[in-house]
PDB file of N, CA, C and O in Angstrom:
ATOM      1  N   UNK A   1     -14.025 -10.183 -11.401  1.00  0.00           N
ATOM      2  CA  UNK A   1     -13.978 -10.529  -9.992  1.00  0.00           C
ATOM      3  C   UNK A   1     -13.878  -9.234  -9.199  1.00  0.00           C
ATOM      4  O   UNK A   1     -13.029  -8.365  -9.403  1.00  0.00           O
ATOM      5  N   UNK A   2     -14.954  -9.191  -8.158  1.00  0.00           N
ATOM      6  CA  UNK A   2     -14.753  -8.218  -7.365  1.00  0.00           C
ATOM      7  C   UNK A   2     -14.701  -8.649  -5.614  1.00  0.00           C
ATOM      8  O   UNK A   2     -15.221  -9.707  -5.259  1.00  0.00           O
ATOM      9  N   UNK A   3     -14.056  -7.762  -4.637  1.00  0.00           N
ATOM     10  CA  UNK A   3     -14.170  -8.176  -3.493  1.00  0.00           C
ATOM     11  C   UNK A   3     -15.341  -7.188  -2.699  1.00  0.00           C
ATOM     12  O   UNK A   3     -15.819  -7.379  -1.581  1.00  0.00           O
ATOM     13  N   UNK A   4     -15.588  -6.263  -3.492  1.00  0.00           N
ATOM     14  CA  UNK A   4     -16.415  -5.446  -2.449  1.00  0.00           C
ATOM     15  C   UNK A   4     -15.430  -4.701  -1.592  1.00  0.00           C
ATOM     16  O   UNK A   4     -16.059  -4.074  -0.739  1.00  0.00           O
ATOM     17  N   UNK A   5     -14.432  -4.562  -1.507  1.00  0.00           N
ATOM     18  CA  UNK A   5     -13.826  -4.237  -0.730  1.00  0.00           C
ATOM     19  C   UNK A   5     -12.609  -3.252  -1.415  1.00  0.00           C
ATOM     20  O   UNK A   5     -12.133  -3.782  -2.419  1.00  0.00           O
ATOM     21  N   UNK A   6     -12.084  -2.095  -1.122  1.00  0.00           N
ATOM     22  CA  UNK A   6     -11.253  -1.406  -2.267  1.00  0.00           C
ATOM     23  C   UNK A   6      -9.918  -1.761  -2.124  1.00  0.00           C
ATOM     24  O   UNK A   6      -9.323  -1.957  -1.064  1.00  0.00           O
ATOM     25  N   UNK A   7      -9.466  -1.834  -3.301  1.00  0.00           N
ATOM     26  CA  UNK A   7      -7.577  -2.232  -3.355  1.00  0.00           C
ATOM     27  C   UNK A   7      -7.223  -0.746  -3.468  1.00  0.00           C
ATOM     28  O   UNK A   7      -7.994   0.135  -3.847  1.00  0.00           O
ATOM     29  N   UNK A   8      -5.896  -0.582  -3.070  1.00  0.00           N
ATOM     30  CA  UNK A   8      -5.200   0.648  -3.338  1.00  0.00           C
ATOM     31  C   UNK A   8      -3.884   0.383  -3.500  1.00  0.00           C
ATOM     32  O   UNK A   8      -3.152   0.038  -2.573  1.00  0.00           O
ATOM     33  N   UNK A   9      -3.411   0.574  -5.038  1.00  0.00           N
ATOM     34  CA  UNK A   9      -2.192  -0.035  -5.483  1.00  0.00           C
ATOM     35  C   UNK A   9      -1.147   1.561  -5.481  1.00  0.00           C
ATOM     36  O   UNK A   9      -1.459   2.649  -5.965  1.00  0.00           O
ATOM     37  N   UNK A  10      -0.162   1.264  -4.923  1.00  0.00           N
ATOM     38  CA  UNK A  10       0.464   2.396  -4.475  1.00  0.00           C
ATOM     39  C   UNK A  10       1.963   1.608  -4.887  1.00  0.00           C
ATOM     40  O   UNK A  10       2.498   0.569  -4.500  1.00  0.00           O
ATOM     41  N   UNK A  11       2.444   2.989  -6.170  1.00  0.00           N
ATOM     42  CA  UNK A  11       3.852   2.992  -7.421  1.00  0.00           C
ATOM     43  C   UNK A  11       3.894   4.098  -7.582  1.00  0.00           C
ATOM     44  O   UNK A  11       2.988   4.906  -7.789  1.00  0.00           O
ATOM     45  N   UNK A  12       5.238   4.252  -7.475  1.00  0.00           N
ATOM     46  CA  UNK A  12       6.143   5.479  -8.458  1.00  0.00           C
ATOM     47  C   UNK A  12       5.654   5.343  -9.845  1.00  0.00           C
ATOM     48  O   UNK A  12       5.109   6.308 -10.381  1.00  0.00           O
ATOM     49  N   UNK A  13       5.770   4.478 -10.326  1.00  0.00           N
ATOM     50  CA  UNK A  13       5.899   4.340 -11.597  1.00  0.00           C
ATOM     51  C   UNK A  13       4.527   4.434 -12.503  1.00  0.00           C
ATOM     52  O   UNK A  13       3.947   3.383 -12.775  1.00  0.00           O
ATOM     53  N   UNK A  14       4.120   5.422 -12.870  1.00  0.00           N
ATOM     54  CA  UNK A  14       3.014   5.811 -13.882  1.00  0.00           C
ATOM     55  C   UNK A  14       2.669   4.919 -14.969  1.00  0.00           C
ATOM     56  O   UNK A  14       1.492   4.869 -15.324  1.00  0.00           O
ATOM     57  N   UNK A  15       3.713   4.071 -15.652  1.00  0.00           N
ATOM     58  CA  UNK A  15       2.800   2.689 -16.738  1.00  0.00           C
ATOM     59  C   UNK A  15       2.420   1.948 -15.586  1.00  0.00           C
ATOM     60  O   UNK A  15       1.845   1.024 -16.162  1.00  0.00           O
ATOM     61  N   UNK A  16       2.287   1.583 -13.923  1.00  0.00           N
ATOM     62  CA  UNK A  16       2.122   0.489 -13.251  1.00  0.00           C
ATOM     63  C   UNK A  16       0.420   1.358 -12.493  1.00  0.00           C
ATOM     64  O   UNK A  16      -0.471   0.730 -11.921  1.00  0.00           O
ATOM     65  N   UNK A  17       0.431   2.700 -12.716  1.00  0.00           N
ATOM     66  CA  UNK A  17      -0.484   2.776 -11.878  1.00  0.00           C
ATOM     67  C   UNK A  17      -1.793   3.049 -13.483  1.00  0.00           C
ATOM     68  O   UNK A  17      -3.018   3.084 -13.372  1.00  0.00           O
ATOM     69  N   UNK A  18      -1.200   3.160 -14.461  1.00  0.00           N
ATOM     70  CA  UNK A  18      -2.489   3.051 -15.629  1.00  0.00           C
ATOM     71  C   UNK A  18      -2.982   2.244 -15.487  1.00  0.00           C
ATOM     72  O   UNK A  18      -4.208   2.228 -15.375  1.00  0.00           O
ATOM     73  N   UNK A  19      -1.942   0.810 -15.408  1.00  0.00           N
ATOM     74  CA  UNK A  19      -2.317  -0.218 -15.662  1.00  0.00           C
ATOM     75  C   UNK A  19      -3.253  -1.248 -14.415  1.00  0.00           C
ATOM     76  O   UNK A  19      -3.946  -2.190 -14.799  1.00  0.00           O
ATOM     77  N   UNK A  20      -3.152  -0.963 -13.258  1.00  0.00           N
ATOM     78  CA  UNK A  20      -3.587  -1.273 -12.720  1.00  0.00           C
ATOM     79  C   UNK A  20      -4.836  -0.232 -12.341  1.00  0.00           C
ATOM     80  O   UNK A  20      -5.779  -0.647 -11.667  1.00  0.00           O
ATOM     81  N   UNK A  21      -4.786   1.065 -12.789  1.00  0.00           N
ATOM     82  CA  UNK A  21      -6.111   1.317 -13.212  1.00  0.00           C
ATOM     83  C   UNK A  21      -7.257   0.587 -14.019  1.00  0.00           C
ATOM     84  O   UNK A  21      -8.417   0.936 -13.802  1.00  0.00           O
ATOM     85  N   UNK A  22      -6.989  -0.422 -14.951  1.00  0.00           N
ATOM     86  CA  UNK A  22      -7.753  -1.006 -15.346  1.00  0.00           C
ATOM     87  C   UNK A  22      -8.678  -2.246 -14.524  1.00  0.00           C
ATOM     88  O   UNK A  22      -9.771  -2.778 -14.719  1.00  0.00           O
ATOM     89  N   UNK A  23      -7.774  -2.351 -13.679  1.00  0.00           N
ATOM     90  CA  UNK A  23      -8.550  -3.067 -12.593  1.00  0.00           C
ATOM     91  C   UNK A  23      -9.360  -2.787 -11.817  1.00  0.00           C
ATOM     92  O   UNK A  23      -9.128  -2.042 -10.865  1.00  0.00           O
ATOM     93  N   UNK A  24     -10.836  -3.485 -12.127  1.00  0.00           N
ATOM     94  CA  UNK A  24     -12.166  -3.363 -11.250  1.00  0.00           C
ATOM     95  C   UNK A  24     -11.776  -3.107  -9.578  1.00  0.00           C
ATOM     96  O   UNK A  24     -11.158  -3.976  -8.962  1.00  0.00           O
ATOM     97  N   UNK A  25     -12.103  -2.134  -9.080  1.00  0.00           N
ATOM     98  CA  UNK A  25     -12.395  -2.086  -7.479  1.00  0.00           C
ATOM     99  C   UNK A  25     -10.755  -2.168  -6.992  1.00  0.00           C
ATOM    100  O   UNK A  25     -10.583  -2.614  -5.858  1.00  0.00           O
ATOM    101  N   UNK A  26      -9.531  -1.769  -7.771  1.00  0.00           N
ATOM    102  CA  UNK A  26      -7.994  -1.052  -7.493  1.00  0.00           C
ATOM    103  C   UNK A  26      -8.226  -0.214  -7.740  1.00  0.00           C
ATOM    104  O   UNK A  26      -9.110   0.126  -8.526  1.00  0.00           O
ATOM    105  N   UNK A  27      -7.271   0.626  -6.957  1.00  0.00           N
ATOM    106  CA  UNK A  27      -7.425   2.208  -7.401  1.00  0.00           C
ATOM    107  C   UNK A  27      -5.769   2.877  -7.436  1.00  0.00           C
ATOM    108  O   UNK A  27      -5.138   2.936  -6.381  1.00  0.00           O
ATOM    109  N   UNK A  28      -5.273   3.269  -8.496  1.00  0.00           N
ATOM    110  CA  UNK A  28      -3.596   3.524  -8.094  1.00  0.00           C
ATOM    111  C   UNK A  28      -3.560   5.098  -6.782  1.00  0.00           C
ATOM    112  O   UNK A  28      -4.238   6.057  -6.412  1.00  0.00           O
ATOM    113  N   UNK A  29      -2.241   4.403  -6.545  1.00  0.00           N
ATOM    114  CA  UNK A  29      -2.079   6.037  -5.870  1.00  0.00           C
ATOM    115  C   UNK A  29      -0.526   5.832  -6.111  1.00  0.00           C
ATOM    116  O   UNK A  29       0.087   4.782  -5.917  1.00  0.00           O
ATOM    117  N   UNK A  30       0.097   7.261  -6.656  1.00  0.00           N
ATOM    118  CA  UNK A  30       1.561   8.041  -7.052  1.00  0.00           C
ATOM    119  C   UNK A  30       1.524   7.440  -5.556  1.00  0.00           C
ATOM    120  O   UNK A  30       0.585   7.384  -4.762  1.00  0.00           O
ATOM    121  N   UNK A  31       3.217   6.895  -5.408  1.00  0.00           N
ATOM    122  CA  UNK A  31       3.524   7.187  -4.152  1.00  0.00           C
ATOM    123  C   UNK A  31       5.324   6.500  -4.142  1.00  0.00           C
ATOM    124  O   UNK A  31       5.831   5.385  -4.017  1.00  0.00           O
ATOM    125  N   UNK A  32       6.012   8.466  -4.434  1.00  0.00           N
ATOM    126  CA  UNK A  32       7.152   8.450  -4.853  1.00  0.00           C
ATOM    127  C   UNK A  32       7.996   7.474  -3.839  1.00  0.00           C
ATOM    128  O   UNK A  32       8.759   6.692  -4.407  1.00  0.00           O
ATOM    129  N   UNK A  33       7.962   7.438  -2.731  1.00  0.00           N
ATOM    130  CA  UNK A  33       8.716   6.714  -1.768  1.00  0.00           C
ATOM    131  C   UNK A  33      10.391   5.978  -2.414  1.00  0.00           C
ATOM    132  O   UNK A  33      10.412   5.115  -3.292  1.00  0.00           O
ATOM    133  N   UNK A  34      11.324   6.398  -1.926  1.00  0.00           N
ATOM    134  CA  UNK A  34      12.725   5.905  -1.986  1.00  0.00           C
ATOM    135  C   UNK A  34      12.868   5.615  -0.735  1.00  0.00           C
ATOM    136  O   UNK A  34      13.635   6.505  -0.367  1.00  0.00           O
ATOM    137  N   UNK A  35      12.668   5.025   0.094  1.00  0.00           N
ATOM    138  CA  UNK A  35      12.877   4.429   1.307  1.00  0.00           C
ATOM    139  C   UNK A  35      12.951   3.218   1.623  1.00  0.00           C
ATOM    140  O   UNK A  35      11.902   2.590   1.764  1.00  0.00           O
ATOM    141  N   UNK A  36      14.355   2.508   1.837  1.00  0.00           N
ATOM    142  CA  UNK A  36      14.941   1.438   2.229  1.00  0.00           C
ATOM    143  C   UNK A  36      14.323   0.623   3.449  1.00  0.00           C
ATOM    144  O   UNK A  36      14.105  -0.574   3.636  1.00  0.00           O
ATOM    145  N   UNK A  37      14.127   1.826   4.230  1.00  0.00           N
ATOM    146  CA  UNK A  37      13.758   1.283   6.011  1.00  0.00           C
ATOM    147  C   UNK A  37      12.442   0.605   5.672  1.00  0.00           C
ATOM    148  O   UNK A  37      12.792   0.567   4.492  1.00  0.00           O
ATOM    149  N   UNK A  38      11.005  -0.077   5.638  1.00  0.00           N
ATOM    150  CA  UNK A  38      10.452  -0.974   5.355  1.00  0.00           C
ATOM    151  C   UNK A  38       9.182  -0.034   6.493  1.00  0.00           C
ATOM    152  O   UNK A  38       8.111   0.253   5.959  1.00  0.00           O
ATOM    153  N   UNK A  39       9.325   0.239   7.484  1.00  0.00           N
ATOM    154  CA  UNK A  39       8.395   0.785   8.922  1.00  0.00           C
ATOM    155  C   UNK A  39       8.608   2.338   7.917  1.00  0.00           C
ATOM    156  O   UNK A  39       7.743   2.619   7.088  1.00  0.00           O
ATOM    157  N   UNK A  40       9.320   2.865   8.034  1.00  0.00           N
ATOM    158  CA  UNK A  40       9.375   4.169   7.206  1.00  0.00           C
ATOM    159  C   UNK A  40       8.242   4.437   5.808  1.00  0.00           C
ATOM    160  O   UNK A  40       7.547   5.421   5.553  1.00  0.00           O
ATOM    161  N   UNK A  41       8.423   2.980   4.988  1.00  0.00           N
ATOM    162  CA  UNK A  41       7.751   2.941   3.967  1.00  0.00           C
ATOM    163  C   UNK A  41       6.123   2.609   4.198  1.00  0.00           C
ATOM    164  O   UNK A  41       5.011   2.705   3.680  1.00  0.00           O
ATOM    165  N   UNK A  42       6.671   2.260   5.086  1.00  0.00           N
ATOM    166  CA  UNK A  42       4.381   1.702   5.628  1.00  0.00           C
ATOM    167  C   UNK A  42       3.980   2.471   6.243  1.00  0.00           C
ATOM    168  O   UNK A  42       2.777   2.555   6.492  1.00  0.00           O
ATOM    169  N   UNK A  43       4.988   3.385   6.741  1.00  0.00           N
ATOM    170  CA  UNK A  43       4.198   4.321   7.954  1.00  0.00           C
ATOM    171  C   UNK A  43       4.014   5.632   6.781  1.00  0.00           C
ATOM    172  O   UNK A  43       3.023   6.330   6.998  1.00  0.00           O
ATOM    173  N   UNK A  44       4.814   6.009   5.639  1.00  0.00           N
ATOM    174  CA  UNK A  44       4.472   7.016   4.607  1.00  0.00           C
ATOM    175  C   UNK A  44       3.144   6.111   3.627  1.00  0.00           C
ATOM    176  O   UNK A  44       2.073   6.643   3.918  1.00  0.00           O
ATOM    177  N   UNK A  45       3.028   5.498   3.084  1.00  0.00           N
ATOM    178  CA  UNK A  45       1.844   4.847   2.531  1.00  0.00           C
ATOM    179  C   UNK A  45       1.177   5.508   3.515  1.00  0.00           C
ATOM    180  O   UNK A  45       0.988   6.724   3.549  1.00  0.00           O
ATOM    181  N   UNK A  46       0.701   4.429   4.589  1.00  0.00           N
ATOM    182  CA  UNK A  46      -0.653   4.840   5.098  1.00  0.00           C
ATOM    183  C   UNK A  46      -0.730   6.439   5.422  1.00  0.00           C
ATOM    184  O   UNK A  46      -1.809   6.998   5.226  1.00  0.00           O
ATOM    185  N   UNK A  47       0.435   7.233   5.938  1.00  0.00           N
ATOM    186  CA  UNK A  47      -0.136   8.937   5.949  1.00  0.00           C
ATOM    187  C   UNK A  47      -0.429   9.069   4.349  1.00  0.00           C
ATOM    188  O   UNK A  47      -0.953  10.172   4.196  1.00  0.00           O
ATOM    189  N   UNK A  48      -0.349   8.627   3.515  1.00  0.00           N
ATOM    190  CA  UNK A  48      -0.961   8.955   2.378  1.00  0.00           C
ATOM    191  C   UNK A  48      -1.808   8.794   2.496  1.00  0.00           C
ATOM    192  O   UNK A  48      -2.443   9.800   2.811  1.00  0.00           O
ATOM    193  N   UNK A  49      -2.543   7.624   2.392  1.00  0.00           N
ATOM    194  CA  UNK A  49      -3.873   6.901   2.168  1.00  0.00           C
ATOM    195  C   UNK A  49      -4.817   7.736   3.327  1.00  0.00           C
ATOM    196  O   UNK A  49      -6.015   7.834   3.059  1.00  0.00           O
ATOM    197  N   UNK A  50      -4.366   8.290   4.498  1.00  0.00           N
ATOM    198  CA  UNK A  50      -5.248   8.582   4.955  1.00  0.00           C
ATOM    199  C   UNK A  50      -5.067  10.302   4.938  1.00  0.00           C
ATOM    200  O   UNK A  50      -5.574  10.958   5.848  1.00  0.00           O
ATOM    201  N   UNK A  51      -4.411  10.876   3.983  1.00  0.00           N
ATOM    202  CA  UNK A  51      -4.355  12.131   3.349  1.00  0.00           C
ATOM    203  C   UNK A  51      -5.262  12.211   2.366  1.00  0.00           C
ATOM    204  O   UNK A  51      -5.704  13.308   2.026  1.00  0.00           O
ATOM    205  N   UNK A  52      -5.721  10.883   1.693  1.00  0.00           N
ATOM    206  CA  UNK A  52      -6.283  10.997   0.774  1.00  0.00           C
ATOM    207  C   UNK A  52      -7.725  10.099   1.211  1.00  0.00           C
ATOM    208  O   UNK A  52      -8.299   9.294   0.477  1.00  0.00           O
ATOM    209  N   UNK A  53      -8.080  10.439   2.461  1.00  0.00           N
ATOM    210  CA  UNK A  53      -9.261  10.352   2.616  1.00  0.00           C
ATOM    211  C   UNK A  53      -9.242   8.013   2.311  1.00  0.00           C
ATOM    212  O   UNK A  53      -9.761   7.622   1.265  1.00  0.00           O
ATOM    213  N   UNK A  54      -9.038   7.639   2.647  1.00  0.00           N
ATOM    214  CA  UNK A  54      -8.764   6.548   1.976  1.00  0.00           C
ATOM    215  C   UNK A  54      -8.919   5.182   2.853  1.00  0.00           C
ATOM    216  O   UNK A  54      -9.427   4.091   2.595  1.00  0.00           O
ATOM    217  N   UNK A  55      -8.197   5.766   4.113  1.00  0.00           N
ATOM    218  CA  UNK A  55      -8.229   5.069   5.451  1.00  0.00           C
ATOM    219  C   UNK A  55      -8.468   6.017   6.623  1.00  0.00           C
ATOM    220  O   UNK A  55      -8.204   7.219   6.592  1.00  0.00           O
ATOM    221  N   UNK A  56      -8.839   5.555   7.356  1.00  0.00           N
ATOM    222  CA  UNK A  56      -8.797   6.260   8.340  1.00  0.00           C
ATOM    223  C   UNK A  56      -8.177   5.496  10.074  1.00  0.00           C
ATOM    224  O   UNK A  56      -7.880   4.304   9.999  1.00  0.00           O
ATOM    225  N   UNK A  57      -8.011   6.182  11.519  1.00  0.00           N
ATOM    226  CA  UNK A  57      -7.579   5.344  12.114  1.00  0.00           C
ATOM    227  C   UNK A  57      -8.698   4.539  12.478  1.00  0.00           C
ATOM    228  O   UNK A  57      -9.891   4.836  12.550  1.00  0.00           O
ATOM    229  N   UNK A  58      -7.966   3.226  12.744  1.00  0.00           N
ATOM    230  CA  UNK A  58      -8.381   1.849  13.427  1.00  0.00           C
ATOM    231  C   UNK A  58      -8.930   0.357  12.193  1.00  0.00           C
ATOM    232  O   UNK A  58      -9.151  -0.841  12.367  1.00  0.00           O
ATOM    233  N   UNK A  59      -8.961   1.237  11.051  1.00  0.00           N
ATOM    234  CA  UNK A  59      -8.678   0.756   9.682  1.00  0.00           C
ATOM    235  C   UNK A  59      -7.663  -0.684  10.282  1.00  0.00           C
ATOM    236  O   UNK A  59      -6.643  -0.731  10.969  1.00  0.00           O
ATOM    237  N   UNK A  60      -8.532  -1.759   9.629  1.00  0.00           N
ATOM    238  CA  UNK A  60      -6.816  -2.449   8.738  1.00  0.00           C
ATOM    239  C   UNK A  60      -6.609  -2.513   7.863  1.00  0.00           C
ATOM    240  O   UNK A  60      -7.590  -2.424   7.125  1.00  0.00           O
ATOM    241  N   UNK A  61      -5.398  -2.689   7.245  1.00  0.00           N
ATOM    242  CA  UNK A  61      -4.714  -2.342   6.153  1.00  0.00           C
ATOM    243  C   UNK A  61      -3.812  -4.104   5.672  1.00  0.00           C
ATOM    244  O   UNK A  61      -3.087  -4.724   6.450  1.00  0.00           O
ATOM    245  N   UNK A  62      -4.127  -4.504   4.355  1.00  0.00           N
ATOM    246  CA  UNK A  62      -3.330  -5.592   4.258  1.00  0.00           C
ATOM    247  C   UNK A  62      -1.635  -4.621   3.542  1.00  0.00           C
ATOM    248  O   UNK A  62      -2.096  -4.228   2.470  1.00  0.00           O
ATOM    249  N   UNK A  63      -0.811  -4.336   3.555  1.00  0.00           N
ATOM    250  CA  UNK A  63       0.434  -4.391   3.130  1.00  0.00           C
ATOM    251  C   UNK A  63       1.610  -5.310   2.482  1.00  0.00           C
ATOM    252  O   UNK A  63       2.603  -5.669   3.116  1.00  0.00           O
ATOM    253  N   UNK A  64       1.383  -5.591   1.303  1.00  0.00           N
ATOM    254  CA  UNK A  64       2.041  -6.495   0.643  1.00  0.00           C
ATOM    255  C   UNK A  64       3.440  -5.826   0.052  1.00  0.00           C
ATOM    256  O   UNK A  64       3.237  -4.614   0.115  1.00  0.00           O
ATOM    257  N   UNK A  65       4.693  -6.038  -0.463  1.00  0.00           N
ATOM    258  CA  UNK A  65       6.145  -5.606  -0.846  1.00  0.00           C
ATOM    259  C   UNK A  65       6.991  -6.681  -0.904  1.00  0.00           C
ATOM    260  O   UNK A  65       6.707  -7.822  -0.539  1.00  0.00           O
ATOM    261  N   UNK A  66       8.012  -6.319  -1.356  1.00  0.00           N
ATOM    262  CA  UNK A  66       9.161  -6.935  -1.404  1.00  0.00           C
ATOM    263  C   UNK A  66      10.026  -7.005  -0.497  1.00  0.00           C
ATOM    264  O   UNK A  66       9.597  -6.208   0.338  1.00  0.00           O
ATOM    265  N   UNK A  67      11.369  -7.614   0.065  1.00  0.00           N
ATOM    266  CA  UNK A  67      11.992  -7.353   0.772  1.00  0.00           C
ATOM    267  C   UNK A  67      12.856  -6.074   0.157  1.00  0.00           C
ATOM    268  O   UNK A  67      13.161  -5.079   0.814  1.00  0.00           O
ATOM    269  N   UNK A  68      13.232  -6.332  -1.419  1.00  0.00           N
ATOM    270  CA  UNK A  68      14.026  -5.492  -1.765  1.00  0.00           C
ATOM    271  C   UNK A  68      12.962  -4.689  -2.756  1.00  0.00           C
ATOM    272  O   UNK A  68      12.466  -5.234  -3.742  1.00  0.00           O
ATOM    273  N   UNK A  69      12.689  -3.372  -2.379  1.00  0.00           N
ATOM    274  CA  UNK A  69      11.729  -2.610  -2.775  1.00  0.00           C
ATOM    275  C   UNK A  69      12.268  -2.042  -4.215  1.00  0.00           C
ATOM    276  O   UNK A  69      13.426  -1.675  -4.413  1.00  0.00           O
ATOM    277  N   UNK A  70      11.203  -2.040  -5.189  1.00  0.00           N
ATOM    278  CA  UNK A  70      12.053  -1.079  -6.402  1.00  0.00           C
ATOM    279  C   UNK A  70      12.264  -2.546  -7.168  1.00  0.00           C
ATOM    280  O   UNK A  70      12.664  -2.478  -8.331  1.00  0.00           O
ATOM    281  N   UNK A  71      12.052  -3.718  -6.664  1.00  0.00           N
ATOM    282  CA  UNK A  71      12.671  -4.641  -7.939  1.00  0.00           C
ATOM    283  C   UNK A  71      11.301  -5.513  -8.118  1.00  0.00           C
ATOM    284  O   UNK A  71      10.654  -6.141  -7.280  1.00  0.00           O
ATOM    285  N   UNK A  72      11.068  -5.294  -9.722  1.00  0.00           N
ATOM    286  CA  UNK A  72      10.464  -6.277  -9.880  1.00  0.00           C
ATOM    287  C   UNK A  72      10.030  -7.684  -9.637  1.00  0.00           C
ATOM    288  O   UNK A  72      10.777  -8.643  -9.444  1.00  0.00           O
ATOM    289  N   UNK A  73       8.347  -7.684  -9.680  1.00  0.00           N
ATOM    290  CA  UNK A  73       8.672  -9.342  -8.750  1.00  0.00           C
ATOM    291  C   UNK A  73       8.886 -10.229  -7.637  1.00  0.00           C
ATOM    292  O   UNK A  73       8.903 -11.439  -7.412  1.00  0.00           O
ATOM    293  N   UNK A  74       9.091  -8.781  -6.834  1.00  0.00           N
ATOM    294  CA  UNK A  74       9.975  -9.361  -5.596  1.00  0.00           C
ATOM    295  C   UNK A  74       9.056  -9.505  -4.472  1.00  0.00           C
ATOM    296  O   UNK A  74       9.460  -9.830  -3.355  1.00  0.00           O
ATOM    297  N   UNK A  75       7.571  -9.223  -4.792  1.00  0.00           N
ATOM    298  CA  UNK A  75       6.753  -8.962  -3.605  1.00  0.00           C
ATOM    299  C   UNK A  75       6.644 -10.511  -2.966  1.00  0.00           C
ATOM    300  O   UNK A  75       6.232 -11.499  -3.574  1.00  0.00           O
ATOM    301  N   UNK A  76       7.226 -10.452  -1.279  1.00  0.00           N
ATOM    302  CA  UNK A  76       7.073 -11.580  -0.759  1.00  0.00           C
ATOM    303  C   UNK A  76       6.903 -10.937   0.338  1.00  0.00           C
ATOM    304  O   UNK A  76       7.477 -11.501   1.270  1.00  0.00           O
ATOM    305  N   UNK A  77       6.372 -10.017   0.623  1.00  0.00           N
ATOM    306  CA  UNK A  77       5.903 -10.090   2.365  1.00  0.00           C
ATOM    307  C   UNK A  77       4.565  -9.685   2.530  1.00  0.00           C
ATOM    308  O   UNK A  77       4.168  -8.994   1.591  1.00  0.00           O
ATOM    309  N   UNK A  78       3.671  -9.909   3.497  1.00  0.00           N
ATOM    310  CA  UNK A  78       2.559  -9.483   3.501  1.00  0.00           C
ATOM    311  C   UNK A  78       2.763  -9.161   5.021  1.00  0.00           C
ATOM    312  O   UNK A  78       3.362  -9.920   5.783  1.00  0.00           O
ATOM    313  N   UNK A  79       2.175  -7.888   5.414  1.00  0.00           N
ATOM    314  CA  UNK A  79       1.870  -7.412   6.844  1.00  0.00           C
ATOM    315  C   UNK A  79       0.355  -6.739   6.990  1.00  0.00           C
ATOM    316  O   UNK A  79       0.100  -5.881   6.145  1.00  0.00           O
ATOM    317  N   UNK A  80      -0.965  -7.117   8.244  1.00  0.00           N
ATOM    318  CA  UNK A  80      -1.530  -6.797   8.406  1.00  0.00           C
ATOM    319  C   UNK A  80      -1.253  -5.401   9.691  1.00  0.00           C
ATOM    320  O   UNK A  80      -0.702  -5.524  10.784  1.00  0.00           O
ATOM    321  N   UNK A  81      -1.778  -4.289   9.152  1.00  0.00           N
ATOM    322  CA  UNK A  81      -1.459  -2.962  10.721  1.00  0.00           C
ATOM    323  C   UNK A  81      -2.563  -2.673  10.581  1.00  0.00           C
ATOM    324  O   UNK A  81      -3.255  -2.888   9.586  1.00  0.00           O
ATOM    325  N   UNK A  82      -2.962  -1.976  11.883  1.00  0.00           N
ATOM    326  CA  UNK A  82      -4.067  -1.229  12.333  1.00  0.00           C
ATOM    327  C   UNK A  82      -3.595   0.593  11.986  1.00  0.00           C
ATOM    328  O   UNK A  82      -2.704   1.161  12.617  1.00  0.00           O
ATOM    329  N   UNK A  83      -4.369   1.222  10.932  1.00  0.00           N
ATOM    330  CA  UNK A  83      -3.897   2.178  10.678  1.00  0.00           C
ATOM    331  C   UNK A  83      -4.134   3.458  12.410  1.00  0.00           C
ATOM    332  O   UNK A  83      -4.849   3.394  13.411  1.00  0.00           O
ATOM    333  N   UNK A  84      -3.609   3.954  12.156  1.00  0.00           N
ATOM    334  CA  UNK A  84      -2.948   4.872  13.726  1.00  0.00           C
ATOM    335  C   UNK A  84      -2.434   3.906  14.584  1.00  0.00           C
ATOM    336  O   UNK A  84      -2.789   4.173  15.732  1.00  0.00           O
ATOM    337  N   UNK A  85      -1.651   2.750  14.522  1.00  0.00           N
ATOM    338  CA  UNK A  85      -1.226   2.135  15.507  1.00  0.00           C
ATOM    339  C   UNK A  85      -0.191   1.305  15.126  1.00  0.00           C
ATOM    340  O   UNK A  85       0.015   0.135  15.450  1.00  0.00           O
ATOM    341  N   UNK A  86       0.719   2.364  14.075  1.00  0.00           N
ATOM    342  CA  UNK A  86       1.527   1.269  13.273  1.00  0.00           C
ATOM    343  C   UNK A  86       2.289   0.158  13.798  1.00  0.00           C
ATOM    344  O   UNK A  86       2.464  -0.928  13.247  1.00  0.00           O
ATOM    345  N   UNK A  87       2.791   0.602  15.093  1.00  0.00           N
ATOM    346  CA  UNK A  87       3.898  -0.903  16.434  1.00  0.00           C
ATOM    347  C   UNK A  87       3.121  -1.948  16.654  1.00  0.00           C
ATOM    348  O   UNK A  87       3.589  -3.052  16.930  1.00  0.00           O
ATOM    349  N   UNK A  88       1.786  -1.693  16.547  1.00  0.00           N
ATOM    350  CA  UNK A  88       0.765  -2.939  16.889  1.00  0.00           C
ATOM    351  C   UNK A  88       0.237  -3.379  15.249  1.00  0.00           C
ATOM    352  O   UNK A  88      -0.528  -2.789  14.487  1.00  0.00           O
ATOM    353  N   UNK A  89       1.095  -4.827  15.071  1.00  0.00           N
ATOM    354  CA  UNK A  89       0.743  -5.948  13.714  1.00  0.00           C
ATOM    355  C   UNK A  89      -0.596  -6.762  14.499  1.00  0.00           C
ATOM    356  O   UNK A  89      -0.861  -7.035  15.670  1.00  0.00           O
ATOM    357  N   UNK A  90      -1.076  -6.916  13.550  1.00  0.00           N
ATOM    358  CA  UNK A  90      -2.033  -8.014  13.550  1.00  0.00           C
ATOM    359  C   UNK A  90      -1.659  -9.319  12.783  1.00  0.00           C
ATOM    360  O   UNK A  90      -1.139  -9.441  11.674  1.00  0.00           O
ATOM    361  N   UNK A  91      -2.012 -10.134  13.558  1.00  0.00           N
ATOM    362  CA  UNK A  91      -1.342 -11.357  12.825  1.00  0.00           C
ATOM    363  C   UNK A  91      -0.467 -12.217  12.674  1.00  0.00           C
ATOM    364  O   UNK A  91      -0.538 -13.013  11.738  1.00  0.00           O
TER     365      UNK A  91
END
């Protein structure tokens, strides 16, 4: 299954980004982040992603996580942003 469209799976953790290397049209990206604050953590992702050529502004971006970051499993939030316009959600 493909979307045509690129995933970018973004972990600390090196067995999570092999492994989701194996996935057609994901692409991992290292992304050490220890940050609790949630706006802190989306607003460092995307200066990654668009450090790495990846996004650029006016991009959207789907953002999926956990409330409690770092724990397995826990991904239950999804946020759509307009990359350079992180205060303005879509959705």
């Amino acid at each position: 299954i493909s979307s045509g469209i690129p995933i970018y799976a973004l972990s600390r953790h090196e067995s999570t980004n092999r492994k989701v290397n194996l996935y057609r049209g994901v692409f991992p990206i290292y992304f050490p982040t220890i940050h609790t604050n949630h706006a802190e953590a989306n607003q460092e992702a995307i200066d990654l992603m668009k450090k790495q050529k990846a996004v650029e502004d006016g991009d959207l971006v789907i953002i999926t996580k956990g409330d409690l970051m770092g724990t397995d499993g826990g991904t239950n939030a999804m946020k759509i942003v307009e990359v350079g316009n992180m205060a303005k959600f879509v959705g």
